[in-house]
Residue, then its C-alpha position, 0 to 999 in steps of 0.5 A: x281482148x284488148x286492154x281498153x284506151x278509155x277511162x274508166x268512168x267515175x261512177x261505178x254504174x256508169x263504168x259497168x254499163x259503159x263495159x257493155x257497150x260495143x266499140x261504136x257505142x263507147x266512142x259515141x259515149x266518149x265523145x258526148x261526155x268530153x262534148x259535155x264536159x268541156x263545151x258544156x261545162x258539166x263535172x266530168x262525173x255528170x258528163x259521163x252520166x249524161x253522155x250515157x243516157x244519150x248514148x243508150x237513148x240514141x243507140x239502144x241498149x247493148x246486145x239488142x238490135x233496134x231492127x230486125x231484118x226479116x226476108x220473106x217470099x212471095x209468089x218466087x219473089x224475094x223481099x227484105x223488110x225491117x220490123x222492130x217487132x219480130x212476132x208481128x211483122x212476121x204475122x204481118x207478112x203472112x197475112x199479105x200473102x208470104x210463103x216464107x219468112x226467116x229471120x236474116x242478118x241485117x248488116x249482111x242483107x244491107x251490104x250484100x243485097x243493097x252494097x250498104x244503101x237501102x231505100x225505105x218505103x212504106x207497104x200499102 
């Protein structure tokens, strides 16, 4: 692994979780803290404590999706769905008629099925 270009964050709570965080996620959390620290004017200890909790908040927390992709079949028909509760929207498309559903990789489904745009709409 590569030696990290960021500081270390002040506050120990803070640096454990921020080690966490993938490379997206800590550039978010970077760039909120020097926003809050130099356009806001907090100390930079307070910076980094609230540029954590909006980075989380707006992210997630590391290691856990925010959606899950689920792809499911009906009638020979294949289609991808979002959920954010992986038990319930498979229960959901059973009940309106799926033959199959598995779980898929949902950065792979977006590149690959809709060259990395999707449209969202609601089911009936």
């Amino acid at each position: 692994m590569l030696a990290s270009h960021h500081p270390v964050p002040l506050d120990a709570g803070v640096a454990r979780l921020v080690e966490q965080l993938d490379d997206n996620r800590r550039e978010a959390f970077e760039e909120r803290a020097g926003i809050l620290q130099f356009d806001a004017r907090l100390p930079r200890l307070d910076a980094e404590r609230q540029a954590l909790i909006q980075t989380l908040a707006r992210h997630g927390l590391p290691g856990r999706e925010l959606f899950i992709a689920l792809q499911a079949e009906f009638e020979g028909a294949v289609q991808w769905v979002l959920v954010s509760d992986e038990a319930e929207g498979r229960a959901r498309l059973l009940r309106l008629g799926a033959s199959t559903v598995v779980r898929v990789d949902t950065r792979e489904v977006l590149e690959v099925q809709f060259g990395g745009l999707a449209w969202l709409s609601t089911t009936a």
